[in-house]
C-alpha positions, 0 to 999 in steps of 0.5 A: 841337385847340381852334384846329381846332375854332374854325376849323371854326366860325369857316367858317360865314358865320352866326358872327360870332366864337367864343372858349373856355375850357379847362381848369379855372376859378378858380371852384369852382362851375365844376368842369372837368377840364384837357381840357374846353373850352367854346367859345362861338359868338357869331352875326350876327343872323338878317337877315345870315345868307346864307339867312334862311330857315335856323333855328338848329336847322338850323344847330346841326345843320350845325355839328355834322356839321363838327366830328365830322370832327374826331377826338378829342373829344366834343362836346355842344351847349348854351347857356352859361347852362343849362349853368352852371345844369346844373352847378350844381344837378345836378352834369351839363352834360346835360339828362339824366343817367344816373349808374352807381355801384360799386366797379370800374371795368370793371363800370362802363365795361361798363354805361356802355356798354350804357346809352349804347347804348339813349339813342343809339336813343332819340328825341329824346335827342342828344349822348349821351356817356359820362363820359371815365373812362379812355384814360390811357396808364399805364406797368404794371411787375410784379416777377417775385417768383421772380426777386428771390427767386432773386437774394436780393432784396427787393420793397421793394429793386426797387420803391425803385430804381424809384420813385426812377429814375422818381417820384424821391426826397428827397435834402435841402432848400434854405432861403430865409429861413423857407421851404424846397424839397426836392430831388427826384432822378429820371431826367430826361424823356428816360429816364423816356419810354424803356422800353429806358432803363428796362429796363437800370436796374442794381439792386444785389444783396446781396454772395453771393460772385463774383456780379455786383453789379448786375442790369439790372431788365428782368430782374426785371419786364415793363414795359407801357403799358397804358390806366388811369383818365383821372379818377376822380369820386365822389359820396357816397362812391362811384365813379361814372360819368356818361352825359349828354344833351341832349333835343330836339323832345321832352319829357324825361319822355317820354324818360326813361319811353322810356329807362328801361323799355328799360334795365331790361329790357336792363341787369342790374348787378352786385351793389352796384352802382346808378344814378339819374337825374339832370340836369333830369329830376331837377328835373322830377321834384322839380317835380312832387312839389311840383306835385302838392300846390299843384294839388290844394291851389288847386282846393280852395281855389277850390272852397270859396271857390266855396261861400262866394261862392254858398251851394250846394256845387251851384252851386259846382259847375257853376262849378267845371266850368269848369276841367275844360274850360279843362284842355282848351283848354290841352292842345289848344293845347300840342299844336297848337304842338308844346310839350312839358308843363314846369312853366311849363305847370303854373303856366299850369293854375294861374292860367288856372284862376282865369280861368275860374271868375271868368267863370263867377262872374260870370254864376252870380251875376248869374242867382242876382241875377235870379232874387232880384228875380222872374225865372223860371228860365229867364228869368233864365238867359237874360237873365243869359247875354245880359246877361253876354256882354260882360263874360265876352267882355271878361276873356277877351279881355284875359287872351288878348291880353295873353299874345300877345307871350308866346306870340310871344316868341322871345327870352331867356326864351321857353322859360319865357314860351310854355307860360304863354301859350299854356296860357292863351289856348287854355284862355280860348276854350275856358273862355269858350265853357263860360261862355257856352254849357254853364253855362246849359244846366248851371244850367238842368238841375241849378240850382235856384230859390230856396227856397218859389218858383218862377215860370211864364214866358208870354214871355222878353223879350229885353235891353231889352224890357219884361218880360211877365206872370210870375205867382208861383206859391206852393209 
């Protein structure tokens, strides 16, 4: 089955060669059952491809409708590093995981599916799939207990004869120096597979009289071949089952919020039995428990060393207005480019947050400076904001070009390297036009000049031109 799924793949002009692994690894961090494979599709680089123009989205998509015409298997599309990170800090290969718990299997597999079912309509979750927990051919025999009682034997009699026939029994052991091997005696492979075989096993009778001695075992039990458990997974004790997927062209929490008010509404599980979230979506959310201290922590932080550098909490506060709008600027720039929030995002807030309240320090102080050596209010704010515009336009400049490659980036790390970028050249411009623009017209109408003096303006000189009159005034 695995050489039919490499040589579907193998047909597409784009692949260079593939190669798997089945069944489970010599490594412990690689938990697989024996009917798992992992088939890894190394590609030609994009230039080869007979239509450049094709994304890889595109292609995994037609990949995808090839190998679902192969009957089954369940497939789910991933890459081998998230994967292995997957494993190894969820327990899942999915991006999200659904984890049922309880005590039957049947209660289980129901919910299971009714879960499956929601996900597979949700949008943006894919290779939704549910945890091969049964479909293991299992050969039922129950001993009919009138029968054996009416012949004067016992369970234990019937039930000997078959676990000796089939699962065999200990008949002695073979000595090799200081090791030794029983020996097992069973019905070989053949007969163990034939049920008319079975049914004839003679089980011997207690000795009542002219009675026949044997009786064939077909006519103390039904035999049938009926579906049981493929594996059984437990975690903290419990028996569980999984439903995973993988999230695309959405963000994961959005598909949980989405899934997860649907199946409360839907799902009603049975007494003792419960289900969690798990895979990235449970990093997520162990992120952003972090994240909702260090944010408020930084701001703080900024705030009260705003106050030290400036004196005022008033004037630490009209600096401080520049995080709100370069929030913004990063916002718009993550939707305008189709990014999904993350953590890389988050950490993106957090430095282009200093960014911003720099450029914003940077002009404040120096109009603060102005002011001290004599000019108005208003011809110190003007002057200042003149006078600082190539030094804001400057560190904006570099701190936006610089994460251009990163907001390009296309290659190993990208998924991590974009948000960062593209949060902070889009709260840059809108950051540096706060500074600029609003910050003056802020200080101007909330500022306040220094204590016991004010000033009256005849003229405000522009940059390079010799003062006019200002005239002091006491009070």
């Amino acid at each position: 089955m695995q050489l039919d799924v490499e040589k579907a793949i193998s047909a597409f002009p784009q692949v260079s060669y593939v190669f798997s692994k089945t069944g489970t690894a010599e490594v412990a961090s690689d938990p697989m059952p024996p009917n798992a494979s992992d088939t890894f599709i190394i590609l030609k680089p994009q230039d080869e491809w007979p239509d450049p123009k094709l994304t890889k989205a595109a292609l995994l998509d037609q990949i995808a409708d090839a190998v679902r015409e192969l009957p089954g298997n369940n497939y789910e599309f991933t890459q081998p590093i998230q994967m292995r990170f997957n494993e190894l800090l969820a327990g899942v290969r999915g991006d999200l995981a659904v984890k049922v718990f309880g005590d039957e299997f049947e209660p289980l597999l129901r919910s299971a599916g009714q879960i499956a079912a929601i996900l597979r309509k949700t949008k943006g979750a894919a290779d939704v799939k549910i945890e091969q927990a049964s479909g293991l051919s299992v050969l039922d025999i129950s001993v009919n207990k009138t029968e054996i009682a009416r012949r004067g034997l016992s369970l234990s009699a019937v039930q000997d004869v078959i676990g000796t026939a089939i699962g065999g029994r200990t008949a002695g052991a073979v000595f090799e120096g200081d090791r030794s091997f029983d020996i097992t005696v069973r019905l070989p492979e053949d007969i163990r597979g034939d049920l008319d075989a079975l049914k004839n096993l003679p089980v011997s009778l207690p000795l009542m009289g002219p009675a026949p001695l044997t009786v064939p075992l077909g006519q103390l039990a039904t035999f049938k071949i009926s579906d049981g458990p493929n594996q059984i997974s437990r975690e903290n004790g419990k028996r569980r089952i999984v439903i995973t997927a993988n999230v695309r062209d959405r963000d994961i929490a959005a598909v949980v919020n989405d899934a997860r008010s649907q199946i409360d509404a839907a799902v009603t599980l049975p007494p003792g039995y419960w289900m969690t979230w798990g895979g990235q979506f449970e990093n997520l959310a162990a992120a952003r428990a972090k994240l909702s201290i260090v944010v408020p922590v930084c701001f703080i932080l900024i705030f009260l060393l705003l106050m030290g550098a400036l004196g005022t909490a008033r004037d630490a506060l009209i600096v401080f207005s520049a995080v709100p709008l370069a929030l913004t600027g990063g916002v718009v720039a993550l939707w305008l480019r189709g990014i999904p929030f993350s953590v890389s995002a988050a950490v993106g807030f957090i430095a282009l947050s200093g960014v911003a309240v720099l450029n914003g320090l940077v002009m404040l102080t120096y109009i603060k400076q102005l002011i001290a050596t004599g000019y108005g209010k208003a011809d110190a704010i003007f002057t200042g904001a003149l006078t600082r515009l190539r030094p804001v336009a400057m560190t904006a400049l570099v701190a936006s070009l610089g994460f251009v490659p990163m907001a390009l980036a296309t290659g190993t790390g990208a998924e991590v390297q974009r948000p960062i970028a593209t949060v902070v050249i889009g709260g840059l411009i809108s950051a540096t036009l706060l500074t600029l623009f609003v910050l003056p017209a802020l200080y101007a109408w909330f500022g306040r000049a220094p204590a016991g003096e004010s000033a009256e303006i005849d003229s405000i000189p522009l940059p390079g031109e010799p003062r006019t009159a200002i005239k002091p005034l006491q009070g």
